[in-house]
N, C-alpha and C positions, 0 to 999 in steps of 0.2 A: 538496459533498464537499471533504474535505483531504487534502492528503498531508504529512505532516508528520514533521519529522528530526527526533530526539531523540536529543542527544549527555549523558548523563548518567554522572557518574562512580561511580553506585551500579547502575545497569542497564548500560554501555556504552552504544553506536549503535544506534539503534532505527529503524524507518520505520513509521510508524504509518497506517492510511486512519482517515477519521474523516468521519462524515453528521450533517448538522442534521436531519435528516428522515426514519422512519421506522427499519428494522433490519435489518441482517445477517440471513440466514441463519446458522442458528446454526451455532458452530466450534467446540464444544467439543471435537469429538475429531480434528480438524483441517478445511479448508478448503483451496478454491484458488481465486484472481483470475487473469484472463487481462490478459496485461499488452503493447501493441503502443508500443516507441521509433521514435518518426519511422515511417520507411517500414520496419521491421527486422521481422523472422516475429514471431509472437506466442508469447508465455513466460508459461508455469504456475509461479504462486511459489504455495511454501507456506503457508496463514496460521496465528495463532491467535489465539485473544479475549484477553481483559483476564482479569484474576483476580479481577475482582469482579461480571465475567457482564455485564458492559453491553455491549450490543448495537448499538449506535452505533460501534463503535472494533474494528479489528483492527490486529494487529501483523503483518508480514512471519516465518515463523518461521525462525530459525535464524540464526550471524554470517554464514556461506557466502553465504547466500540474500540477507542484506541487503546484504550487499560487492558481490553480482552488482547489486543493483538501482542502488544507490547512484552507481556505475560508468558507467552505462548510463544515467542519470539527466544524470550528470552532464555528458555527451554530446550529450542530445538537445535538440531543440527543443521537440519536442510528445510526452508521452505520453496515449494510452487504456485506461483501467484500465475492466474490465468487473467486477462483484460481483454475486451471487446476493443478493435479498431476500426478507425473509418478506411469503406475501402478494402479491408484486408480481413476481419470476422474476427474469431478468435485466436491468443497467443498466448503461451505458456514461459513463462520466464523461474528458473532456478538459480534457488539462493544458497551457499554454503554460509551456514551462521556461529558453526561452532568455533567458539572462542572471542567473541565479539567480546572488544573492550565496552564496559558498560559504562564507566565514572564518568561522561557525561551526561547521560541522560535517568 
């Protein structure tokens, strides 16, 4: 799994998750990832898919939602983002964040 920032000047800031392996539950009509920074409570963000239906990739939805994660990202050392799959239930995925070069995004 990825987490990946997308600063684009035709979409804005995006925060994208993204799997080599299998699929989302589907988000068409929206979704939510349980998301735990460091030692901090656990946060429901909203998500949504791609616009081409691929199942690999969700967005964070909304700017609100991506300025809180972004924030809080920026922060932490470690986050655990938890996703619903199809097929498979849930899945916990661990991130080491400390030291992220930020001057992109």
């Amino acid at each position: 799994a990825e987490i990946i920032l997308r600063k684009s000047p035709k979409f804005g800031n995006d925060v994208m998750f993204s799997i080599h392996s299998g699929q989302f539950n589907s988000c068409f009509d929206g979704c939510k990832i349980t998301v735990k920074f460091d030692n901090q409570k656990l946060e429901n963000y909203s998500m949504m898919g791609t616009d081409d239906g691929s199942s690999d990739v969700l967005f964070i939805s909304g700017s609100k939602n991506t300025k809180r994660f972004v924030d809080q990202l920026r922060k932490s050392k470690k986050v655990i983002i938890e996703a619903s799959f199809f097929d498979h239930g849930r899945e916990q995925f661990i991130f080491e964040t400390d030291g992220l070069d930020w001057k992109h995004f």
